[in-house]
C-alpha positions as a LaTeX table, in Angstrom:
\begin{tabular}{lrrr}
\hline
Residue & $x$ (\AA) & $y$ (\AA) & $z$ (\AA) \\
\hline
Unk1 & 102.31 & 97.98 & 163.56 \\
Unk2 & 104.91 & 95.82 & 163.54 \\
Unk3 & 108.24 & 97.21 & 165.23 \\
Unk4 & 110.60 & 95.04 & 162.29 \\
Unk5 & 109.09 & 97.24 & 159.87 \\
Unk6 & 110.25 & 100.58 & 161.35 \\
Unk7 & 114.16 & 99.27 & 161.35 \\
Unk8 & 116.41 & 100.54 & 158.52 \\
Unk9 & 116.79 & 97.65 & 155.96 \\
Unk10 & 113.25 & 95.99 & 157.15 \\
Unk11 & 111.10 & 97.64 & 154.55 \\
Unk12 & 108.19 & 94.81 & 153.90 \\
Unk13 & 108.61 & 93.46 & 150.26 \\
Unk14 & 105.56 & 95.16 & 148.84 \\
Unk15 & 107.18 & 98.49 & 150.01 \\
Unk16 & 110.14 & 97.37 & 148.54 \\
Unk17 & 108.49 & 96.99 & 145.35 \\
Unk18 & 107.10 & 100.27 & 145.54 \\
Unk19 & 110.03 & 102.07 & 145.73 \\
Unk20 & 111.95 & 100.14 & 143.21 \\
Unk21 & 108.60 & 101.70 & 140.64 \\
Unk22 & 109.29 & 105.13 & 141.92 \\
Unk23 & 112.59 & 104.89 & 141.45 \\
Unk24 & 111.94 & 103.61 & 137.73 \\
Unk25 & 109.40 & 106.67 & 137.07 \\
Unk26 & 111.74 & 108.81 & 138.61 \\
Unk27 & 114.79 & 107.74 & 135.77 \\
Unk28 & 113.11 & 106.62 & 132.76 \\
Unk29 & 109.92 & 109.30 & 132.58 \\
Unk30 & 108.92 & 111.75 & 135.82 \\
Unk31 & 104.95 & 112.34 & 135.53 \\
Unk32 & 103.99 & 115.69 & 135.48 \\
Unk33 & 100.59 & 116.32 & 137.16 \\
Unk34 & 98.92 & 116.40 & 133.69 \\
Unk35 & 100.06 & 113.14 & 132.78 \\
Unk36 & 98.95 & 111.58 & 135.88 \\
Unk37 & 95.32 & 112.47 & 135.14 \\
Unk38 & 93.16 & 110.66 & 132.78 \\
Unk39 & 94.52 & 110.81 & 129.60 \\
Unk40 & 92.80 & 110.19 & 125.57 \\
Unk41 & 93.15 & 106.95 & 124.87 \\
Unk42 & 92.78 & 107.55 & 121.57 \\
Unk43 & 95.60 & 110.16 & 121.33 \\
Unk44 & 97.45 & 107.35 & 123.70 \\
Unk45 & 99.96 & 105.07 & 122.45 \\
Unk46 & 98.78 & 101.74 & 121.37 \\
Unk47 & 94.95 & 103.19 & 120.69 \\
Unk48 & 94.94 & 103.32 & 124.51 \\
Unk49 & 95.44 & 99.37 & 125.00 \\
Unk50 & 97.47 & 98.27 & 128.53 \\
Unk51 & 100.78 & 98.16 & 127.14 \\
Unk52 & 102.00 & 95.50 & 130.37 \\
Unk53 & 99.40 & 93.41 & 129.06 \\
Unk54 & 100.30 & 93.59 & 124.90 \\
Unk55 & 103.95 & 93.00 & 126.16 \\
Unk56 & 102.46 & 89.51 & 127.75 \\
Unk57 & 100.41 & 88.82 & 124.36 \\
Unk58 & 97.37 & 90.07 & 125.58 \\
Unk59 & 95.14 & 92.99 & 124.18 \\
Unk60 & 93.53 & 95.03 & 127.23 \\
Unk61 & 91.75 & 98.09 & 126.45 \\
Unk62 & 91.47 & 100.87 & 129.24 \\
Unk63 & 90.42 & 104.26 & 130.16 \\
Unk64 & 93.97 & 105.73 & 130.48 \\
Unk65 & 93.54 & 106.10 & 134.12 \\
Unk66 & 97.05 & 104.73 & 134.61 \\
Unk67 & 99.89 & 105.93 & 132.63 \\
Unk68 & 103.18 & 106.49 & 131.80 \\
Unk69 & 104.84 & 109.61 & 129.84 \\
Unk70 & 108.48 & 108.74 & 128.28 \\
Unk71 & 109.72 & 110.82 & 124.71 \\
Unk72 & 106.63 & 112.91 & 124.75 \\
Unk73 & 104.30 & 109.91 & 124.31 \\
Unk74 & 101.69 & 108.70 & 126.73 \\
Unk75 & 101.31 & 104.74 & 127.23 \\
Unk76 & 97.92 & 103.39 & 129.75 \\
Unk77 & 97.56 & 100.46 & 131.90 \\
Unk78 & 94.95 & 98.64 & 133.05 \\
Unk79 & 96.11 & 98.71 & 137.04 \\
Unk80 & 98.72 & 100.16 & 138.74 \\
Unk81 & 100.35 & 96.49 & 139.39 \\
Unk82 & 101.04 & 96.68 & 135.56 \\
Unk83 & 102.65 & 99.46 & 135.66 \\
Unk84 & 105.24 & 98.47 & 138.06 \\
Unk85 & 105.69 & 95.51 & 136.33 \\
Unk86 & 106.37 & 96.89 & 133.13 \\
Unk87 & 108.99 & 99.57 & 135.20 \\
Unk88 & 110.73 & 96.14 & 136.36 \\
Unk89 & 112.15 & 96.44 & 133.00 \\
Unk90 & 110.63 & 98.97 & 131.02 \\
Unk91 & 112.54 & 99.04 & 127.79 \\
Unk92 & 112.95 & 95.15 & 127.00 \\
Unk93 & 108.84 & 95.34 & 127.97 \\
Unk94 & 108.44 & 98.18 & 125.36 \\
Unk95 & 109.91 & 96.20 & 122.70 \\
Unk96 & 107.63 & 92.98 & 122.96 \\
Unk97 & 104.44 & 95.67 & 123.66 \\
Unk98 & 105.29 & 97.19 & 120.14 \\
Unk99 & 105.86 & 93.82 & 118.40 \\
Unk100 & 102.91 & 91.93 & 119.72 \\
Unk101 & 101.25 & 95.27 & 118.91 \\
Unk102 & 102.20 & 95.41 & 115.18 \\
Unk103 & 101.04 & 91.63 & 115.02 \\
Unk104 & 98.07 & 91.73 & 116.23 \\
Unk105 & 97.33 & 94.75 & 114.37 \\
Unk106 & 97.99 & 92.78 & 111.08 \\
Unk107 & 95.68 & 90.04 & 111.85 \\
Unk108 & 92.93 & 92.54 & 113.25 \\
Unk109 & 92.73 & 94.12 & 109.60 \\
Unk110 & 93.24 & 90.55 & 107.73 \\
Unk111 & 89.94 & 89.70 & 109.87 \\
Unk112 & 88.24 & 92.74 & 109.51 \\
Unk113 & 88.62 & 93.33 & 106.21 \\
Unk114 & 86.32 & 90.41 & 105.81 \\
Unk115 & 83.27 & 92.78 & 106.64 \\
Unk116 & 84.13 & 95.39 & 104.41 \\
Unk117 & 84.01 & 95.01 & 100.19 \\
Unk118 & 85.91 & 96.95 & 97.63 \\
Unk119 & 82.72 & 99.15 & 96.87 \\
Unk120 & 82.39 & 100.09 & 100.41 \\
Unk121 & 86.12 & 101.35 & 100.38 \\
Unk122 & 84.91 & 103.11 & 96.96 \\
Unk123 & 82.00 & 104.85 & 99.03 \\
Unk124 & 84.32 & 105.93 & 102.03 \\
Unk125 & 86.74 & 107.24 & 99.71 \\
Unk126 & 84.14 & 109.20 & 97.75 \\
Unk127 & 82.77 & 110.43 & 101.03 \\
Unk128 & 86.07 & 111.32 & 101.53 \\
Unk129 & 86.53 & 113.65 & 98.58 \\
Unk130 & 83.24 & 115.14 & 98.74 \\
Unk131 & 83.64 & 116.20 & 102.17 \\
Unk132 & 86.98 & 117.91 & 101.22 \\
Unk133 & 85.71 & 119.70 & 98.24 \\
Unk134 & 82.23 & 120.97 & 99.62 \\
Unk135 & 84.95 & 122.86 & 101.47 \\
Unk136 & 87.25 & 124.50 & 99.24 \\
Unk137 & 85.07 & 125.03 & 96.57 \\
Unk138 & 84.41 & 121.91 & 94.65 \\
Unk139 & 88.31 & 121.57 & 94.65 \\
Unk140 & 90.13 & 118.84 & 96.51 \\
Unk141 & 93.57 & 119.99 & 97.26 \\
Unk142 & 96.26 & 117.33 & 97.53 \\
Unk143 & 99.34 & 117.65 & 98.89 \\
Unk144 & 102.18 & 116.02 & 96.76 \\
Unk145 & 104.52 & 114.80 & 99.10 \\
Unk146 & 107.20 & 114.23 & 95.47 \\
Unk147 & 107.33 & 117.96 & 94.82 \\
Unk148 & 106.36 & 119.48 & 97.99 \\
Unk149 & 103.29 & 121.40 & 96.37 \\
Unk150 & 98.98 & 121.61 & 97.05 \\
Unk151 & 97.67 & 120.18 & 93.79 \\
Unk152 & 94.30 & 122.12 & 92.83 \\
Unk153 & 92.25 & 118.72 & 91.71 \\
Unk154 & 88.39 & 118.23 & 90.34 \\
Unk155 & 87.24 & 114.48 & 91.18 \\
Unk156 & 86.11 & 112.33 & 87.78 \\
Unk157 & 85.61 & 109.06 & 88.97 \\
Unk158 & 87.34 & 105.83 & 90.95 \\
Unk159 & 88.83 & 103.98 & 88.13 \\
Unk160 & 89.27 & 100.58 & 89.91 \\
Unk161 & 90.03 & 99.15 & 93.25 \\
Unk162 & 92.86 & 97.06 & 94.37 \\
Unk163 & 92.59 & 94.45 & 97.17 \\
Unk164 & 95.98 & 92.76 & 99.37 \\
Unk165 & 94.76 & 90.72 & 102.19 \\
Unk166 & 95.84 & 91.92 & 105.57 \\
Unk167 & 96.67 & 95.32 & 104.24 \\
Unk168 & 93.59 & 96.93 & 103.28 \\
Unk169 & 92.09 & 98.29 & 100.43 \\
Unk170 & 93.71 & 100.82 & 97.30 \\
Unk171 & 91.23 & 102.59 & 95.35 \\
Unk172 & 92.91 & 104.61 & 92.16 \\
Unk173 & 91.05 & 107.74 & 91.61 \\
Unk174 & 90.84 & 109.77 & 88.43 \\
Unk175 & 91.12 & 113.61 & 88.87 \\
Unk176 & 91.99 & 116.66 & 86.54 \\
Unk177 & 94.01 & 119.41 & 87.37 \\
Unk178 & 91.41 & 122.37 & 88.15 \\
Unk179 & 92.98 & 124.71 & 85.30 \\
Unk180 & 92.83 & 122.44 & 82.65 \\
Unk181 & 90.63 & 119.38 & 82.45 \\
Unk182 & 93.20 & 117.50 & 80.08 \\
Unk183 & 95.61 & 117.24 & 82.86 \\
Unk184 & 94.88 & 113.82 & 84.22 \\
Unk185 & 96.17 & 112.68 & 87.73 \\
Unk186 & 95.51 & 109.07 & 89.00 \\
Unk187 & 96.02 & 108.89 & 92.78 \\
Unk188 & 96.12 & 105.99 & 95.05 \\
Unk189 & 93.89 & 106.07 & 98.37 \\
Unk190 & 94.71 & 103.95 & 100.94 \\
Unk191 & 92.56 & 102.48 & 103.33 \\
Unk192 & 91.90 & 99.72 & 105.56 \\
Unk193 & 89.62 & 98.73 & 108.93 \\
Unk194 & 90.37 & 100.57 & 112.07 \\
Unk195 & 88.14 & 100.47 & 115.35 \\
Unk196 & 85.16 & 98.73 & 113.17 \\
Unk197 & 85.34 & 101.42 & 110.59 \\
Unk198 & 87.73 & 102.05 & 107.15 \\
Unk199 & 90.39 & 104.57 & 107.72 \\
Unk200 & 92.58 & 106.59 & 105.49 \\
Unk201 & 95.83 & 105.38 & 105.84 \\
Unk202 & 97.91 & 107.27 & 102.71 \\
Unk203 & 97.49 & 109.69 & 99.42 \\
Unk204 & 99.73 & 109.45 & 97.13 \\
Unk205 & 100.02 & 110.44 & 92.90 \\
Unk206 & 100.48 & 107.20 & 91.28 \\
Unk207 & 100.69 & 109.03 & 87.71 \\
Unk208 & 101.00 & 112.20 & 86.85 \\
Unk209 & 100.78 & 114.68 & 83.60 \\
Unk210 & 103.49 & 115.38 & 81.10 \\
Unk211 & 103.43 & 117.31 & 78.41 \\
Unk212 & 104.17 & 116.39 & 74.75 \\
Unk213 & 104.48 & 118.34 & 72.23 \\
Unk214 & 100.61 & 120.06 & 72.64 \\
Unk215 & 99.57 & 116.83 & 74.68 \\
Unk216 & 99.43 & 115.69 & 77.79 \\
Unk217 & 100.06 & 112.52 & 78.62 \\
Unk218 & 99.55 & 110.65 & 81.88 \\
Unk219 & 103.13 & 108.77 & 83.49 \\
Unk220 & 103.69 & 106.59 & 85.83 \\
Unk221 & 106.16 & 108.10 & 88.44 \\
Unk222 & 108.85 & 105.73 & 89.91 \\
Unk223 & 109.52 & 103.96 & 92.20 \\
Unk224 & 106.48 & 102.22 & 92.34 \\
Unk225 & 104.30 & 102.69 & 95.55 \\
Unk226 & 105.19 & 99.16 & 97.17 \\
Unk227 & 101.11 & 97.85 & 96.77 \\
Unk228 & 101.47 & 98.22 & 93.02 \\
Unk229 & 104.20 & 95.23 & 93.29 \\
Unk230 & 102.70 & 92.36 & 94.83 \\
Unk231 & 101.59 & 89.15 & 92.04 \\
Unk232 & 99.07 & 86.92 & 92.80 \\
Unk233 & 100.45 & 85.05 & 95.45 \\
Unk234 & 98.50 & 85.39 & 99.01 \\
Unk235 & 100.63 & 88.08 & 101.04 \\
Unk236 & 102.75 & 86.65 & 104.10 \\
Unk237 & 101.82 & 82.91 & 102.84 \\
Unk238 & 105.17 & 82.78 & 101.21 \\
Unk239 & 108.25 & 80.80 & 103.06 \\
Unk240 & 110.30 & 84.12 & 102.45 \\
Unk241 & 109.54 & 87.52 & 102.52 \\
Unk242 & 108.91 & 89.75 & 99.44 \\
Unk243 & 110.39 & 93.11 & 98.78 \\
Unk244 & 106.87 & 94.89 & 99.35 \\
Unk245 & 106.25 & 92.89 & 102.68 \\
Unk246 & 109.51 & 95.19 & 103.96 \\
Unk247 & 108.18 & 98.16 & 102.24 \\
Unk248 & 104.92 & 98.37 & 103.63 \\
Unk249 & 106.16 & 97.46 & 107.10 \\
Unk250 & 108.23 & 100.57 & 106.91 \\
Unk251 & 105.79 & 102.62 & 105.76 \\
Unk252 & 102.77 & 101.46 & 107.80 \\
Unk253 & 105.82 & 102.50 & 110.80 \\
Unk254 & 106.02 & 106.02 & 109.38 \\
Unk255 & 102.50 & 106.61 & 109.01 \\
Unk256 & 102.40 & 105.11 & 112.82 \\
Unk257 & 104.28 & 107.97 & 113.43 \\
Unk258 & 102.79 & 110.73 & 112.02 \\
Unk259 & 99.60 & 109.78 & 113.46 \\
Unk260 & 101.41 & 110.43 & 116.61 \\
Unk261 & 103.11 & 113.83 & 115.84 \\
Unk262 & 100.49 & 114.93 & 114.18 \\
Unk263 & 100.83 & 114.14 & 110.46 \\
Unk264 & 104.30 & 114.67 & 110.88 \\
Unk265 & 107.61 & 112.30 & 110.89 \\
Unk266 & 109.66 & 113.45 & 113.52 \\
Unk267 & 112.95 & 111.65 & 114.08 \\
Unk268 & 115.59 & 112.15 & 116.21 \\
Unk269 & 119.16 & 112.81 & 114.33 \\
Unk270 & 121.34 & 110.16 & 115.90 \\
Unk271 & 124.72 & 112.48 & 115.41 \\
Unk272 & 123.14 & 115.76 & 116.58 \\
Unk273 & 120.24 & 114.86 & 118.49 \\
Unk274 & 117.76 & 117.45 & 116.52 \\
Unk275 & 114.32 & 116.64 & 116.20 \\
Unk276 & 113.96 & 116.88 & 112.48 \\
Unk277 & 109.98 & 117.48 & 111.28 \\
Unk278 & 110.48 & 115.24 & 107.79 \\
Unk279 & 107.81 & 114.68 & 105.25 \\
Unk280 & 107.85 & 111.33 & 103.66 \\
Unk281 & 108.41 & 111.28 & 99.87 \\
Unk282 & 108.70 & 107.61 & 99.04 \\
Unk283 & 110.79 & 104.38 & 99.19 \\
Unk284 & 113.74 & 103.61 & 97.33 \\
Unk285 & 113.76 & 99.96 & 95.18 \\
Unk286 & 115.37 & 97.34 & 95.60 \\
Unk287 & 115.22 & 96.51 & 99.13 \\
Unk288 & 117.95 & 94.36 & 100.12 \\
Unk289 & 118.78 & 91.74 & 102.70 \\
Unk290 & 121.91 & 92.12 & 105.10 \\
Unk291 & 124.01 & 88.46 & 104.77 \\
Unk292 & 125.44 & 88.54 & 107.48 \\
Unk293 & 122.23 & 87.93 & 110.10 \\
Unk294 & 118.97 & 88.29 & 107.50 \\
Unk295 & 118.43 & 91.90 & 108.34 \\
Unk296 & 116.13 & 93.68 & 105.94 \\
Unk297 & 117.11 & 97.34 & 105.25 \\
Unk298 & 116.08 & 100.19 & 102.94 \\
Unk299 & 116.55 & 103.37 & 101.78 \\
Unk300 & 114.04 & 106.40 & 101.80 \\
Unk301 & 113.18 & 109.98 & 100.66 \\
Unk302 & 111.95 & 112.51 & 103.06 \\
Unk303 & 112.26 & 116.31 & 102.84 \\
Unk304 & 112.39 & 118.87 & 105.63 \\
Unk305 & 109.20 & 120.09 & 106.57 \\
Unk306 & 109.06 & 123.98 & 105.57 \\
Unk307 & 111.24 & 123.52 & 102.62 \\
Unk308 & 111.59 & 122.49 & 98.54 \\
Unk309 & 114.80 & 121.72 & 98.65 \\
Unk310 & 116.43 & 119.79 & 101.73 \\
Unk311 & 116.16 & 116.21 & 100.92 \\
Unk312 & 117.24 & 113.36 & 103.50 \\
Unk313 & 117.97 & 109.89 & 102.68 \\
Unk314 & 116.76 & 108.02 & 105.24 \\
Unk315 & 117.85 & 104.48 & 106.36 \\
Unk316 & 115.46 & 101.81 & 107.92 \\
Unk317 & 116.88 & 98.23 & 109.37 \\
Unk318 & 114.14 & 95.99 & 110.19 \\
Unk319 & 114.04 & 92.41 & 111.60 \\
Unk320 & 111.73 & 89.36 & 111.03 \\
Unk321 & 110.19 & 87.22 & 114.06 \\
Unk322 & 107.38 & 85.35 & 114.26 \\
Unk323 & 106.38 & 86.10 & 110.64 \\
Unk324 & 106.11 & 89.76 & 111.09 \\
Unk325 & 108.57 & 92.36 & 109.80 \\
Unk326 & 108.71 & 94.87 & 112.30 \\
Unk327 & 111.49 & 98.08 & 111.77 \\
Unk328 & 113.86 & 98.25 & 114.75 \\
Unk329 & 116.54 & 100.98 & 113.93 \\
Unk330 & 116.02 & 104.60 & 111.56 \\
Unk331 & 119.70 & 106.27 & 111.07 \\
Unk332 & 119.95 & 109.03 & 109.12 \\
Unk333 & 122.25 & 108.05 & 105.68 \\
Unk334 & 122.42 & 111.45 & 104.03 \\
Unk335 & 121.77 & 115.09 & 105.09 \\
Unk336 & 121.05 & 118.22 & 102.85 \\
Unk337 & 124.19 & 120.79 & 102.76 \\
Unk338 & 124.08 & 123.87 & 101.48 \\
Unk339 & 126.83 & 124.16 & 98.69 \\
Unk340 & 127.30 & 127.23 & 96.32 \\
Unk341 & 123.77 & 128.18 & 96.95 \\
Unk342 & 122.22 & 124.73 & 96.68 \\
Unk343 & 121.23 & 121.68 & 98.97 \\
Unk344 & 123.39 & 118.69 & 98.09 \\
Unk345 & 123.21 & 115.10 & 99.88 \\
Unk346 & 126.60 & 114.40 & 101.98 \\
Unk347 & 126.53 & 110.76 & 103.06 \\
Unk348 & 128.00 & 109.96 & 106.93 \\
Unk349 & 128.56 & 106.18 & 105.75 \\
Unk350 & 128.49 & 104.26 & 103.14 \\
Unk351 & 127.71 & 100.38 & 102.40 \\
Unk352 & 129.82 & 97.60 & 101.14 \\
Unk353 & 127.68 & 96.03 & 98.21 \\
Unk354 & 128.83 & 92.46 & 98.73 \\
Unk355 & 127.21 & 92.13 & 101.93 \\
Unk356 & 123.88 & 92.34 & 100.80 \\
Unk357 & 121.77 & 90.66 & 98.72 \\
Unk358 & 118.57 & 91.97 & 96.70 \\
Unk359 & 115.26 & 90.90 & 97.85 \\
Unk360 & 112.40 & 89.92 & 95.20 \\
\hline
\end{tabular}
């Protein structure tokens, strides 16, 4: 042993290193004894991928040998020496893990989808609804995240399937309501490639029955789900970015995030600090474009989980780099407060029109 590297202020620089990690675990995310063991990569952040690695562009799968625990997530690396260079600066290193993340993801399913047709999306999503129903009695229950109720539903048939490069695969499904046959729903399945395989992504009621007079008639609700809006131009081949480019990026970020919590939206309110469990209700329309440095923001509906009638509006700012829309900041814009026996929406700010513009 060397006597230099017993005197105070000697420490060799690998030791040096090592401390500076343990101090970074020891502010930014202590490991408990659970996390330090093998975790799911699966249940992992980032399907389990080294998230040093996706910061430097790279895609690394591992066992989740290595890890790190911050906000009640888990993220794996492939070595120890990753993860004490991603503590060297773990939050700037988070931010380029998620964005190189989000890209690659995009151009995994563009790629991928290339192996899979519309009539095998039609056959997963049948599988789908026949597992679900063998179940609960040839009924498939959906859950309406618009009114907060389980829908009773007998499958008819898929009517058609929609196709959007890059973003997966929309089959519309005709169902009646289990009470009476002539109450026709048509719901929108959404699924893409995952892992080699199609995966659900999203349910939601595109129309819905009204009754008229002794009729019913099918509507359309509104807003539009955003892959109902695209034309017939190639998605992300455009110079500028389309008002259902934004929309989906926000919403393929929310369903990130319930895969996460599972199935639910948890956010953080940035006044009080609560965790609120939200489900997501929809998107509002237009989507609009800050002036002043191209951010893309938009409004949306979610409602408290356990209730009917606390709605938030929810606000989501996202930015646009290397072609991919990616969101960077959820506030919360209005907040349910109870008012002579009813919820009402109280806004903490408000907007000044003229410095936005509407995107297309």
């Amino acid at each position: 042993m060397r006597i230099g590297s017993m005197l105070p202020g000697k420490r060799p620089s690998s030791q040096r290193a090592r401390l500076r990690a343990a101090f970074a675990v020891l502010f930014l995310g202590v490991l408990s004894p659970a996390a330090m063991a093998q975790a799911d990569p699966a249940a992992a952040e980032f399907g389990g991928a080294c998230t040093m690695a996706l910061a430097q562009g790279q895609r690394v799968q591992t066992k989740c040998s290595v890890t790190w625990r911050k906000d009640d997530k888990t993220y794996c690396f492939s070595t120890e020496q990753a993860k004490a260079s991603f503590l060297g600066d773990p939050v700037a290193n988070l931010q380029k893990a998620k964005e190189r993340f989000a890209a690659s993801d995009f151009e995994s399913t563009e790629s991928s989808m290339g192996h899979f047709t519309s009539e095998d999306a039609q056959v997963f999503v049948e599988g789908l609804i026949k597992g679900a129903s063998e179940k609960n009695g040839g009924v498939y229950s959906l859950n309406d995240a618009v009114t907060g109720q389980t829908i009773p539903l007998v499958y008819d048939k898929i009517d058609f399937t929609r196709t959007i490069d890059g973003y997966g695969f929309f089959p519309d499904v005709i169902f009646h309501a289990k009470d009476d046959a002539a109450k026709k729903y048509l719901v929108d399945f959404w699924v893409r490639p995952k892992d080699g395989k199609l995966a659900l992504m999203d349910v939601r009621v595109f129309k819905a029955p009204k009754k008229e007079g002794e009729k019913w008639i099918t509507m359309t609700r509104q807003p539009k789900p955003w892959w109902w809006i695209p034309a017939s131009e190639h998605p992300g081949k455009s110079e500028t970015k389309r008002g259902w480019e934004v929309m989906s990026a926000i919403e393929e970020h929310v369903f990130a995030e319930r895969a996460n919590n599972n199935g639910v939206f948890k956010l953080k309110d940035d006044r009080t600090g609560e965790i609120i469990a939200l489900d997501f209700i929809g998107l509002h329309q237009p989507v609009r474009r800050l002036k002043e440095d191209g951010r893309f923001f938009a409004c949306s509906d979610f409602r408290k989980q356990g209730t009917t009638d606390e709605y938030y509006d929810i606000d989501f700012w996202l930015d646009e780099k290397d072609g991919k829309i990616s969101v960077k900041e959820v506030r919360v814009h209005k907040v349910p407060v109870l008012q002579d026996g009813n919820y009402v929406q109280v806004s903490r700010y408000s907007f000044d029109p003229k410095t936005f513009e509407v995107v297309p």
